[in-house]
C-alpha positions as CSV (number, residue, x, y, z in Angstrom):
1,X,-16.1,120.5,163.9
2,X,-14.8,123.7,163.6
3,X,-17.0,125.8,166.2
4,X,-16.7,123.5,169.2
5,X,-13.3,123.1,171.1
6,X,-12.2,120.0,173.5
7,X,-12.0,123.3,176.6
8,X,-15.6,123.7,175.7
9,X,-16.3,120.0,176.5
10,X,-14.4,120.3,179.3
11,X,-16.3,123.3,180.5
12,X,-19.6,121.7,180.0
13,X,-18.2,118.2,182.0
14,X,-17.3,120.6,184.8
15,X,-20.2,122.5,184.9
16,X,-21.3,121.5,188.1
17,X,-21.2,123.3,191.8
18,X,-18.4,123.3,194.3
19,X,-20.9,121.7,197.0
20,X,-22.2,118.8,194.8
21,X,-18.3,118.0,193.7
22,X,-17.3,118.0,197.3
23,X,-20.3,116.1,198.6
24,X,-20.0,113.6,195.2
25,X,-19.5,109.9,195.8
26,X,-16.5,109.7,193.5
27,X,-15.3,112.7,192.8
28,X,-13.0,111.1,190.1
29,X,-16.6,110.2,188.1
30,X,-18.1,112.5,185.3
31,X,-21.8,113.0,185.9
32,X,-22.9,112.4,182.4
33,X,-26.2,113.8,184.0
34,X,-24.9,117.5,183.9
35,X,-23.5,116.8,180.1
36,X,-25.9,114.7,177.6
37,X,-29.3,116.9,177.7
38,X,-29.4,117.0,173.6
39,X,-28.5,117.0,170.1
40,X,-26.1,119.9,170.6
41,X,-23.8,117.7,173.6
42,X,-24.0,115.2,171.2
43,X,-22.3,117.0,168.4
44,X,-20.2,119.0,170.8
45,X,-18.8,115.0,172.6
46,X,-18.4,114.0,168.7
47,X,-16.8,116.4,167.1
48,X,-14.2,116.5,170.3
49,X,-13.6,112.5,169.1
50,X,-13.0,114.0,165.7
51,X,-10.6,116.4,166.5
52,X,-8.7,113.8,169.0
53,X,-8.5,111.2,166.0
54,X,-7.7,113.4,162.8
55,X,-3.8,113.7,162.1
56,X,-2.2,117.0,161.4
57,X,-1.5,117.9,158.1
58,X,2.6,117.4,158.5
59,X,1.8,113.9,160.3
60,X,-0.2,112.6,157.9
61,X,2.2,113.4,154.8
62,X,4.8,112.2,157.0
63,X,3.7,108.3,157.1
64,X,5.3,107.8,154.1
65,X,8.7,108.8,154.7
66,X,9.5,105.4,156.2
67,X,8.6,103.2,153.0
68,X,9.8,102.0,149.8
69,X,8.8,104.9,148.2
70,X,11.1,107.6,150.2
71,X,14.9,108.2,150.1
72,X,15.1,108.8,153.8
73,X,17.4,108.0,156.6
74,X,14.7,107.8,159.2
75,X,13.3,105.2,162.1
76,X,17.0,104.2,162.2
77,X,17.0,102.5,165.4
78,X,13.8,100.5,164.3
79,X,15.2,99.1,161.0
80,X,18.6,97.7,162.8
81,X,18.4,95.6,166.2
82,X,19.1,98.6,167.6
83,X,15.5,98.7,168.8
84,X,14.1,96.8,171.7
85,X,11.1,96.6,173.5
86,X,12.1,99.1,175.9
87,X,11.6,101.6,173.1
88,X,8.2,101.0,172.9
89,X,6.1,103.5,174.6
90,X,2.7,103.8,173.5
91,X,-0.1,102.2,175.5
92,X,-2.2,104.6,176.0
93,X,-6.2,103.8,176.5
94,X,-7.7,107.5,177.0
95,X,-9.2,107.6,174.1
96,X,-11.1,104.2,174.2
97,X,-12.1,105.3,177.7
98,X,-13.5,108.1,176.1
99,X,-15.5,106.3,173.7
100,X,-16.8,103.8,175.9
101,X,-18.1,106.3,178.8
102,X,-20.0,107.9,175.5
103,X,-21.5,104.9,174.4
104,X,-22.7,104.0,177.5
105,X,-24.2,107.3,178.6
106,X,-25.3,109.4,175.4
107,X,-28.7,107.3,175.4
108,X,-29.8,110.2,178.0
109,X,-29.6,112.9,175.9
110,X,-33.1,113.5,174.6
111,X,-33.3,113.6,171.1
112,X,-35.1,111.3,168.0
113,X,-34.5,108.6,167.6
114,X,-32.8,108.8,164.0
115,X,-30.8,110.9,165.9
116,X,-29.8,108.8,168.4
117,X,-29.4,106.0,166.2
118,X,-26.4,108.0,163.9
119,X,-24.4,109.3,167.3
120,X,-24.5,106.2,168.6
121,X,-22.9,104.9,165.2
122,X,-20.2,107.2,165.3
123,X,-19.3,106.1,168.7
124,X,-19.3,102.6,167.4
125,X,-16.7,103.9,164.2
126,X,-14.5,105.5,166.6
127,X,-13.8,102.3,168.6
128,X,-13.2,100.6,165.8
129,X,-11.1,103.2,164.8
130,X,-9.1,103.0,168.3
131,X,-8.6,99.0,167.8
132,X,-8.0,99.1,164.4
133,X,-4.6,100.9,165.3
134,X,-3.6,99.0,167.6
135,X,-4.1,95.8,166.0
136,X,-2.1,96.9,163.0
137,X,0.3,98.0,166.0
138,X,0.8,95.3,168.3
139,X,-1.5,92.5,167.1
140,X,-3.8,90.7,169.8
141,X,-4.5,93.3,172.6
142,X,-7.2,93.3,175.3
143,X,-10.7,94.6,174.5
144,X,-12.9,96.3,176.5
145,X,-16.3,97.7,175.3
146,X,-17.3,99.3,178.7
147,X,-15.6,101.3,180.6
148,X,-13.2,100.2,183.4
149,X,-13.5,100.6,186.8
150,X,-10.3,101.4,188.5
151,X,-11.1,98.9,191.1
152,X,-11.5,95.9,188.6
153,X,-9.0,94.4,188.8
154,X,-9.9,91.4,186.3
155,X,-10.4,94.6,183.8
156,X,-7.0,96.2,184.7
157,X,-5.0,93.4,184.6
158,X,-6.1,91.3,181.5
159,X,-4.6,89.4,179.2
160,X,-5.1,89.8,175.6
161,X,-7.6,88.5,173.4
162,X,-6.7,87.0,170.0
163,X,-6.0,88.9,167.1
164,X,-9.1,87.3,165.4
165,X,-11.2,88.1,168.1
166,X,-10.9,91.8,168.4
167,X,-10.9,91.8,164.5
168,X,-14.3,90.2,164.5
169,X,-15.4,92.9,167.3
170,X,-13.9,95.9,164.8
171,X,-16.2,94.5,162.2
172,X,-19.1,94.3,164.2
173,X,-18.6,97.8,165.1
174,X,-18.1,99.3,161.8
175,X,-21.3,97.2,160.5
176,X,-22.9,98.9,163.5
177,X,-21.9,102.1,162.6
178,X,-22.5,101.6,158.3
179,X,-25.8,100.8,159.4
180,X,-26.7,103.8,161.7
181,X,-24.8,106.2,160.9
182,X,-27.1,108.8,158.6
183,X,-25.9,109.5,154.9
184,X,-27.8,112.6,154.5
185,X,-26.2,115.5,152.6
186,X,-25.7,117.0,155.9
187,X,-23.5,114.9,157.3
188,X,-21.2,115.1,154.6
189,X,-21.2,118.8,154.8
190,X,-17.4,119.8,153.9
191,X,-16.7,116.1,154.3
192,X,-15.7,116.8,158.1
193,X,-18.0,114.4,159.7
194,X,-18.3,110.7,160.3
195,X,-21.6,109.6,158.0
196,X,-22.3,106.0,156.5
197,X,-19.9,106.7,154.1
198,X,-17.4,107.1,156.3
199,X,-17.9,104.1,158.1
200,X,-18.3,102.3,154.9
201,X,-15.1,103.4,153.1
202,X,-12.7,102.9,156.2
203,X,-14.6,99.0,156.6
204,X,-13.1,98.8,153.0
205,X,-9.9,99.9,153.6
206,X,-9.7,97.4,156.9
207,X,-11.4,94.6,155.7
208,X,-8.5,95.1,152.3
209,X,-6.0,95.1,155.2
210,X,-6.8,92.1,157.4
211,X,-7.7,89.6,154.2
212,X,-4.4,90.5,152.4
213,X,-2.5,90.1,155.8
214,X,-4.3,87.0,156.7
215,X,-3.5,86.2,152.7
216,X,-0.1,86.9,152.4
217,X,1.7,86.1,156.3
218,X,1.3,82.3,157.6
219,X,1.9,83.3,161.0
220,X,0.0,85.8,163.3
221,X,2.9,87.7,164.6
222,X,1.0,88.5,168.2
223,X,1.9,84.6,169.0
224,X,4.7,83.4,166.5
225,X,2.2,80.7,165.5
226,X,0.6,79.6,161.8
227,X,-2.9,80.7,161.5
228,X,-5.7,78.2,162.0
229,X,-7.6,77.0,159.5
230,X,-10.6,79.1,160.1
231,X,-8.7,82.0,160.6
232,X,-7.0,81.9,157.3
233,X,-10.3,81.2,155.5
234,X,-11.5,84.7,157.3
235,X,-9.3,86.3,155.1
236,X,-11.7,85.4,152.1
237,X,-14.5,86.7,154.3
238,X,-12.7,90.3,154.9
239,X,-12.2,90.4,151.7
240,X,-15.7,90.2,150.2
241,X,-16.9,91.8,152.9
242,X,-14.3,94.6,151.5
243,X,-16.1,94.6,147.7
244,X,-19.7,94.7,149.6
245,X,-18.6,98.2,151.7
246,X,-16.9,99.4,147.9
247,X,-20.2,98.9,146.1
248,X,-22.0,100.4,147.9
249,X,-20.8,103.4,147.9
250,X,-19.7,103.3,144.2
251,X,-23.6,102.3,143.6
252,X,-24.9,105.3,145.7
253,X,-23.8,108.2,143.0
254,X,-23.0,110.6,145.9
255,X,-19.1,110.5,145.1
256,X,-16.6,110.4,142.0
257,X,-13.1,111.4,140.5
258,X,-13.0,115.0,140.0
259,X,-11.4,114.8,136.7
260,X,-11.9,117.8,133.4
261,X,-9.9,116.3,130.6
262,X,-8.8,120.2,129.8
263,X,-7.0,120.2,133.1
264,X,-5.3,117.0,133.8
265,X,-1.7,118.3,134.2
266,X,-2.7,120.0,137.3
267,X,-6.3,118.2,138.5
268,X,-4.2,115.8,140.5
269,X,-2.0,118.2,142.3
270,X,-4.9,120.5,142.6
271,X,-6.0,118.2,145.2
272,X,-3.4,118.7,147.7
273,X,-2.6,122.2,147.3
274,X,-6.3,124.3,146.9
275,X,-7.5,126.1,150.0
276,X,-10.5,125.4,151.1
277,X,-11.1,122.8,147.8
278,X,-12.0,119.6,147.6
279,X,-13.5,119.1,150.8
280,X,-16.2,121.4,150.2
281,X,-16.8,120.2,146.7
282,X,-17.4,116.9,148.6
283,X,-17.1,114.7,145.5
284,X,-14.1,113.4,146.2
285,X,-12.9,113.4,149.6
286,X,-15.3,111.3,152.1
287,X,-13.6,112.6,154.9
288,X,-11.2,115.1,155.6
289,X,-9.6,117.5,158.1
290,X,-11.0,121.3,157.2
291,X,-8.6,123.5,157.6
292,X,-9.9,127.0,156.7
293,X,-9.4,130.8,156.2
294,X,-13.1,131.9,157.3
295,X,-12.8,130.0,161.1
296,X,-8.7,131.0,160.4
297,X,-8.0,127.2,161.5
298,X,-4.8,126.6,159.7
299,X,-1.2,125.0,159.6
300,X,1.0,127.2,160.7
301,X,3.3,125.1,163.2
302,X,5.8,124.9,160.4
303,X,3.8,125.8,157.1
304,X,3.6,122.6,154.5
305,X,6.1,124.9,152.1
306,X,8.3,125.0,155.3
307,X,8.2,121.1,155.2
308,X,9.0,121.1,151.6
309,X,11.6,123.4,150.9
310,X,13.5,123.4,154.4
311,X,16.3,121.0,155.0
312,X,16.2,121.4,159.1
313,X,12.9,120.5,159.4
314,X,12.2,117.8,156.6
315,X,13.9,115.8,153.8
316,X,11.9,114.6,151.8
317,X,13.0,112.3,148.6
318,X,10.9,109.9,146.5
319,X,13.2,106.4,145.4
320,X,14.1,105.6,142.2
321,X,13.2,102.4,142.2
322,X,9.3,103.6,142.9
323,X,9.5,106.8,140.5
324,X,10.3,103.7,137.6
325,X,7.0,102.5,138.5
326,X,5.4,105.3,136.9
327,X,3.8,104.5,133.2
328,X,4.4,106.0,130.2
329,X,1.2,108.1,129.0
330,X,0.6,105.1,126.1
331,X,-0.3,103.1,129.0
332,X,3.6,101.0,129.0
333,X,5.6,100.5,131.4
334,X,8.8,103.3,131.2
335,X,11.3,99.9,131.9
336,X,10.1,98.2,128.7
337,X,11.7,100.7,126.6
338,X,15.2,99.6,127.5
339,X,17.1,96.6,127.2
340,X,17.9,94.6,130.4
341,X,18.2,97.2,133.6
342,X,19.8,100.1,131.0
343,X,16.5,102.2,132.5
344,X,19.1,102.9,135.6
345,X,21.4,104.8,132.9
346,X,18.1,107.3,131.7
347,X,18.6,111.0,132.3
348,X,16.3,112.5,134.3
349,X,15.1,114.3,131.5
350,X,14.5,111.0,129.4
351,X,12.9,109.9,133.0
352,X,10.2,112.4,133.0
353,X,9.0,112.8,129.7
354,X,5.8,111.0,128.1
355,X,5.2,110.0,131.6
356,X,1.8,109.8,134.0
357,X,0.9,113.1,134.1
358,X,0.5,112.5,138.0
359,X,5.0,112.5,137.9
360,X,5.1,116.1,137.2
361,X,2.3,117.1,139.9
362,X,4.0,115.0,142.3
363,X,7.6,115.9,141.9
364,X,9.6,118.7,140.1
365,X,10.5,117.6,136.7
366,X,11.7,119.9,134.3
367,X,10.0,123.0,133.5
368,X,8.6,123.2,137.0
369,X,7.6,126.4,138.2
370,X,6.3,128.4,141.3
371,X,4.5,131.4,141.7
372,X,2.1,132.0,138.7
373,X,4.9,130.1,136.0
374,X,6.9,133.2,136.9
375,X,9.9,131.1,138.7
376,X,11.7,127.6,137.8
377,X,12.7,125.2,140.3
378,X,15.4,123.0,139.9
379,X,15.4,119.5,141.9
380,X,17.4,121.0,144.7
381,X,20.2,118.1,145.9
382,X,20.6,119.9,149.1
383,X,17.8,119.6,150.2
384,X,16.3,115.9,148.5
385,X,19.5,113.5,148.2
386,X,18.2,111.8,145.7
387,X,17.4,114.3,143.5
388,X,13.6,113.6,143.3
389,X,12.1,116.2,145.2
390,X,7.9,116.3,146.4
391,X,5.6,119.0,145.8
392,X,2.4,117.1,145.7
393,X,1.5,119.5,148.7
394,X,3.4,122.3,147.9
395,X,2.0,125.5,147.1
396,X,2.6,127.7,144.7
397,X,2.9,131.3,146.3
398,X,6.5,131.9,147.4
399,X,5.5,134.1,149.9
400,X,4.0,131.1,151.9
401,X,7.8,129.6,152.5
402,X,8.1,131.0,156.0
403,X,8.1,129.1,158.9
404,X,4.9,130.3,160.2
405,X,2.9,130.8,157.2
406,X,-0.7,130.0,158.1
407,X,-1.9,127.6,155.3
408,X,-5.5,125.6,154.9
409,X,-4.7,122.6,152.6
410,X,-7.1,119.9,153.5
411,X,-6.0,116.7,154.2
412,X,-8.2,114.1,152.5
413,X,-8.3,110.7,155.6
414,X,-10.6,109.4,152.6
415,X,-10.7,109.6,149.1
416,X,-13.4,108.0,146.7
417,X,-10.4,107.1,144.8
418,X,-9.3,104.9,147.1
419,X,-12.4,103.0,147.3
420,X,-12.2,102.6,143.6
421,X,-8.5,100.6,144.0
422,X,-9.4,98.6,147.2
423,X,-12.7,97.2,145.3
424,X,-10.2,96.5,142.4
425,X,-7.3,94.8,144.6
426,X,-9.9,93.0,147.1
427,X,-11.6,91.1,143.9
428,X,-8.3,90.7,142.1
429,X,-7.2,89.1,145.4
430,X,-10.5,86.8,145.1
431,X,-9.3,86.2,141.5
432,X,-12.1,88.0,140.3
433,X,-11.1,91.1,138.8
434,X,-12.5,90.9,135.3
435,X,-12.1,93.5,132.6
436,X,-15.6,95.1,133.8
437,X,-14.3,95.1,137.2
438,X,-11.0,96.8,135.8
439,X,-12.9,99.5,134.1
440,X,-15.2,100.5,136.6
441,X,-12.2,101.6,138.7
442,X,-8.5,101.4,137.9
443,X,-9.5,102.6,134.9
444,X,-10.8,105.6,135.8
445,X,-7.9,106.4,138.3
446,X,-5.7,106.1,135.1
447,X,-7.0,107.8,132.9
448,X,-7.8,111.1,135.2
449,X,-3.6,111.0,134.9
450,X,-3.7,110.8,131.0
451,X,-2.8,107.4,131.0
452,X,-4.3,105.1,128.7
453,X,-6.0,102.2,130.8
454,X,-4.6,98.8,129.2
455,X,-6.5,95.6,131.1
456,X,-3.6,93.3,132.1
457,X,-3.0,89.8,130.7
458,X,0.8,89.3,131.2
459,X,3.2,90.5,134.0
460,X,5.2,93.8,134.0
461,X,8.8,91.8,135.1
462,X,10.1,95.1,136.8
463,X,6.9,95.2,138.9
464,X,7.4,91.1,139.0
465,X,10.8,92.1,140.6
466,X,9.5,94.6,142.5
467,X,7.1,92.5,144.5
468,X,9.0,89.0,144.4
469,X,6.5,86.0,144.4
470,X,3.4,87.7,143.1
471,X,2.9,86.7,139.7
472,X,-0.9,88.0,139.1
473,X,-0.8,91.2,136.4
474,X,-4.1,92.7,138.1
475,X,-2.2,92.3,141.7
476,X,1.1,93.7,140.3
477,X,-0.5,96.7,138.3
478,X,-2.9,97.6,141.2
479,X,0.0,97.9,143.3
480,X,1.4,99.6,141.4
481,X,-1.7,102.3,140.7
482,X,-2.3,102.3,144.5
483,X,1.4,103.6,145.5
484,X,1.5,106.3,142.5
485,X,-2.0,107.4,143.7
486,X,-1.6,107.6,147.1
487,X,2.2,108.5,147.9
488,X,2.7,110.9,150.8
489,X,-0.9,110.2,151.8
490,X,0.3,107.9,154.6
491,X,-0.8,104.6,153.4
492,X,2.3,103.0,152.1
493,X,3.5,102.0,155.5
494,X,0.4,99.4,156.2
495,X,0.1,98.4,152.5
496,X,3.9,97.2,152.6
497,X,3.0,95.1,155.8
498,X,-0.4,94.0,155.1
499,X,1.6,92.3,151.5
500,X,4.4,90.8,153.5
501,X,6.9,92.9,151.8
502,X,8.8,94.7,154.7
503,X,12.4,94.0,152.8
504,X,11.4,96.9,150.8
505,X,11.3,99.0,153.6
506,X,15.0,98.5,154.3
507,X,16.2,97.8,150.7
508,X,19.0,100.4,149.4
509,X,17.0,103.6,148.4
510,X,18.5,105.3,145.3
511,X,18.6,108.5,143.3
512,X,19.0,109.7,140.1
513,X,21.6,108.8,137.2
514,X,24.6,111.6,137.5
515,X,26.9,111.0,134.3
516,X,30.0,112.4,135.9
517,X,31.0,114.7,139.0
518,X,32.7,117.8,139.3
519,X,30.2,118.8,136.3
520,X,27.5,121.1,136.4
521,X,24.0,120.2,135.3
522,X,20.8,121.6,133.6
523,X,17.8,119.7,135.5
524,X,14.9,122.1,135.4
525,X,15.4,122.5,131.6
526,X,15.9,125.8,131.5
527,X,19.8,125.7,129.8
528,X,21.4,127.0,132.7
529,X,23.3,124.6,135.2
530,X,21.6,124.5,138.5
531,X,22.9,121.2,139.8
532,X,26.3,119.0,140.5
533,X,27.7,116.2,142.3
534,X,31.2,116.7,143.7
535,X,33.6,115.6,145.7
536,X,35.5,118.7,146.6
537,X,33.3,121.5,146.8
538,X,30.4,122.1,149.4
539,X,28.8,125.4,147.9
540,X,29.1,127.3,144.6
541,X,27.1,130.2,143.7
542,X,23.9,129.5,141.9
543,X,24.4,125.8,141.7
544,X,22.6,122.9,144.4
545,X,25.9,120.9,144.9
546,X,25.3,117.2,147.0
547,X,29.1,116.4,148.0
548,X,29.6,112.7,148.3
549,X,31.9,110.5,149.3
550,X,34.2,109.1,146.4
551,X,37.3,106.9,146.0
552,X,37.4,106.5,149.8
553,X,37.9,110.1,150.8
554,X,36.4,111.6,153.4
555,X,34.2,114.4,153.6
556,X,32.8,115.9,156.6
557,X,29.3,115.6,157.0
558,X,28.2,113.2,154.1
559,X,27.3,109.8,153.1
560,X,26.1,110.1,150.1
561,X,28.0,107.9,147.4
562,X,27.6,107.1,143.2
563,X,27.1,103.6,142.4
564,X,30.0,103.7,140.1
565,X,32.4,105.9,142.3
566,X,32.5,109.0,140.1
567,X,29.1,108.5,138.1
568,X,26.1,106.4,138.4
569,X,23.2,106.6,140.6
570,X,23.3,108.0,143.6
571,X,23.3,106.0,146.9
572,X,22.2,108.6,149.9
573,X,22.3,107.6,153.1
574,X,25.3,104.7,153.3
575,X,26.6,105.6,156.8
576,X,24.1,103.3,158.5
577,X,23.6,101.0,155.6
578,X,25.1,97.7,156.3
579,X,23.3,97.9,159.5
580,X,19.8,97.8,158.1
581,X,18.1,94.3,158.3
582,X,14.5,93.3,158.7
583,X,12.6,89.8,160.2
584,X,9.5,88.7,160.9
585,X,9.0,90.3,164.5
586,X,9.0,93.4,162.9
587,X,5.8,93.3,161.3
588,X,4.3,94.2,164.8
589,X,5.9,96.2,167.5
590,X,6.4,94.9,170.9
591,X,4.1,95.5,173.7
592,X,5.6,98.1,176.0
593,X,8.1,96.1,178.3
594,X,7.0,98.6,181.1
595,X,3.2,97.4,180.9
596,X,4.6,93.7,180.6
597,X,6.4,94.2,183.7
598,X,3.2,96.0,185.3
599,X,0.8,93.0,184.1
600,X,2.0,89.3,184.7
601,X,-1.3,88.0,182.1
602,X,0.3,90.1,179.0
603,X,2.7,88.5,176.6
604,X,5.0,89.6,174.4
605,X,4.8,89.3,170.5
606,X,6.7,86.9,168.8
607,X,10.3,87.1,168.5
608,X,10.8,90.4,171.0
């Protein structure tokens, strides 16, 4: 993926003399003629889809900063009724273009037929790929599997087809591509390329997505309308379909946790931070964006340290409410140790100890260190406003803080432990997640943290509170696993819709318990104060001060507040606050109200 570049595609599509492009018919038409000849365009066309797809590194960490999970004052205008559909902008269909002319032209290229047969199937994965976004966009949509002729006007001015439609087309083309896309070893070479087990994992993770929606929401949001009664009953069939793609994969041996019980305080973060790791271990990640030192392909438009330590270009802050969800290493939950909701009053030392060893690799905690254990560092308040600060991709050398750094983290699109938890949640969802079916994967995600694996037989009431109306222990603890796992991995934001939960995402974040202001604290452990909340001051040497706003004075440049005026929890973020609302049209964004305008057959989505 690596060795070819979109200007050498474009190159090879242009490769053609002056004469015959004056003389062409259409000059706006690509001869696929002068491009598929072999395996090598084939590739080349491929791996040119990959690169297209793939998010960056800072993109894909940044999905979560506009969930449950994240302190963050972002995508204001969308969580008020500020945001219309004028604001909508994105409707673009290049890339589906691009897949379509492949599919219908890469059948010249002369090559095997096994050949053949797993190109073609990765052209089928990437237009499901295309549809599923949009689907989990804007709902119903039109779909094409051809390419459009600008002079069709039937083509360029269609309505949309129904949601279920274009879902059954997205399973037809993953199926497609499970079945002929190759699985041999190299295919998954650095777990760069789409294989069957690529196709197979991301059919999981969409079939999870459209039988819990279909589950959980009575409407389909693309029409305002409830769901018929065979399109509800589909949700049953996503579902299974969802264990099927899981077990396979489990059942072909080629993939596992990496977990060495001698290093389980750092395995997990490991997995985020190691250049050129994982992905060429290829026992974890089933697919992943290389990034490495040898090719010197690299991160260096703002290096992820940059991200994490930098207060102009990110903020990042993990909720309180979400870092309670973390277990205690006996396998209990951390709320059931306190009467009532006393667990608010916990110091953040008594927060983070005897905890899921995944806490400490995920945020700092004290005794945190950088650069070979030789450095602490304190949660800094400046910088993370609710005291809870990331550095599940941070790495360790200091000297890799610039702005420019070039780093080679690889970002894991797939991981085999996600497979693991959709299996779990899809047959818990079925009501069929038995203690065998617990074992053979959230058990295993568990204890890779150090947490002892307890099969759930009664509800956890926080996480009953957490996720009102869900009563089901398997549900509740697998959410529960799934958002620990996977924060800052860009999957909260669909999980949180596909349950029918988007009141989380606009729920009052907090931060950590602050006895009193004006007093200096100790939160790296290291008895010496590196912290405090005040009111009056906005710098004092050595110590990370967050200035607030208290007993209704006014500070310049801050809404940040304590629950109890001067000590609680801190509230960041209140300027905007009362503002924040969510409804059901918001589960889907509106179709662009410029291509509504441009296209008399496309409606609107419900409610915009």
């Amino acid at each position: 993926m690596k060795k070819y570049s979109i200007a050498l595609l474009s190159v090879c599509l242009l490769a053609v003399s002056c004469n015959d492009f004056l003389t062409r018919e259409n000059p706006n038409s690509i001869e696929s003629e002068y491009f598929f000849k072999d395996e090598t365009s084939l590739v080349i066309y491929t791996n040119t889809l990959t690169r297209s797809w793939v998010p960056a590194i800072i993109d894909f960490v940044n999905g979560d900063r506009y969930t449950d999970t994240h302190g963050w004052d972002g995508l204001y205008n969308f969580y008020t009724d500020k945001y219309d559909v004028g604001d909508m902008t994105s409707w673009s269909w290049s890339f589906l273009r691009s897949v379509n002319y492949y599919l219908e032209h890469m059948g010249e290229a002369q090559v095997d037929k096994a050949i053949h047969d797993h190109y073609e199937g990765v052209g089928h994965f990437f237009r499901a790929m295309f549809y599923i976004g949009k689907v989990q966009q804007i709902g119903a949509c039109p779909y094409y599997d051809h390419v459009i002729d600008p002079k069709n006007k039937d083509d360029l001015y269609k309505a949309r087809d129904s949601r279920s439609f274009v879902c059954s087309k997205i399973l037809e083309d993953l199926n497609y591509a499970c079945e002929h896309c190759s699985g041999d070893a190299q295919y998954r070479t650095r777990s760069t390329y789409v294989n069957k087990y690529v196709a197979l994992a991301y059919k999981a993770r969409f079939c999870l997505f459209e039988g819990t929606y279909r589950k959980y929401h009575d409407i389909d949001h693309s029409t305002g309308k409830p769901w018929t009664a065979a399109e509800k009953e589909e949700g049953n069939m996503y579902l299974n379909e969802c264990v099927k793609a899981c077990e396979e994969i489990m059942n072909s041996g080629i993939y596992g946790l990496i977990d060495n019980p001698a290093k389980r305080s750092t395995q997990y973060r490991d997995l985020f931070t190691n250049e050129d790791g994982c992905a060429n271990l290829t026992k974890e990640f089933i697919w992943a964006r290389d990034y490495d030192a040898t090719y010197q392909v690299n991160n260096t438009k703002y290096s992820i340290n940059d991200y994490m330590l930098n207060a102009q270009h990110a903020q990042y802050a993990f909720n309180r409410d979400f870092v309670m969800t973390y277990l205690m290493l006996d396998g209990t939950p951390f709320t059931s140790k306190y009467s009532g909701t006393d667990y608010y009053k916990a110091t953040f030392k008594e927060e983070c100890t005897g905890r899921d060893l995944r806490l400490a690799q995920t945020m700092r905690t004290p005794g945190f260190t950088r650069n070979g254990g030789k450095v602490h560092y304190a949660p800094d308040l400046v910088y993370s406003k609710t005291g809870y600060q990331p550095i599940k991709w941070l790495y360790d050398r200091v000297d890799l803080d610039e702005i420019n750094s070039a780093t080679y983290t690889d970002v894991p699109l797939m991981r085999y432990a996600e497979v693991l938890l959709s299996y779990a949640e899809a047959k818990a969802e079925l009501g069929q997640c038995t203690e065998e079916v617990w074992n053979a994967s959230v058990k295993l995600v568990r204890e890779r943290a150090g947490v002892k694996s307890i099969y759930p037989v009664t509800a956890d009431p926080y996480m009953a509170a957490y996720f009102p109306g869900v009563t089901d222990p398997k549900i509740l603890e697998i959410r529960r696993e799934r958002g620990i796992e996977f924060t800052m991995e860009n999957l909260r934001q669909q999980d949180i819709r596909r349950w029918h939960m988007g009141e989380l995402l606009v729920k009052q974040k907090t931060g950590m318990w602050i006895p009193a202001i004006e007093t200096e604290l100790d939160l790296d452990g290291d008895g010496v104060a590196d912290s405090m909340v005040s009111a009056k001051l906005t710098e004092k040497a050595g110590i990370n001060v967050l200035t607030i706003n208290y007993n209704g004075s006014t500070l310049s440049g801050t809404d940040h507040r304590l629950s109890e005026g001067d000590h609680g929890y801190i509230l960041p973020y209140q300027a905007n606050r009362a503002q924040y609302n969510w409804s059901e049209k918001k589960y889907l964004y509106p179709v662009p109200a410029s291509s509504v305008t441009m296209n008399d057959n496309l409606d609107q989505n419900a409610g915009w």
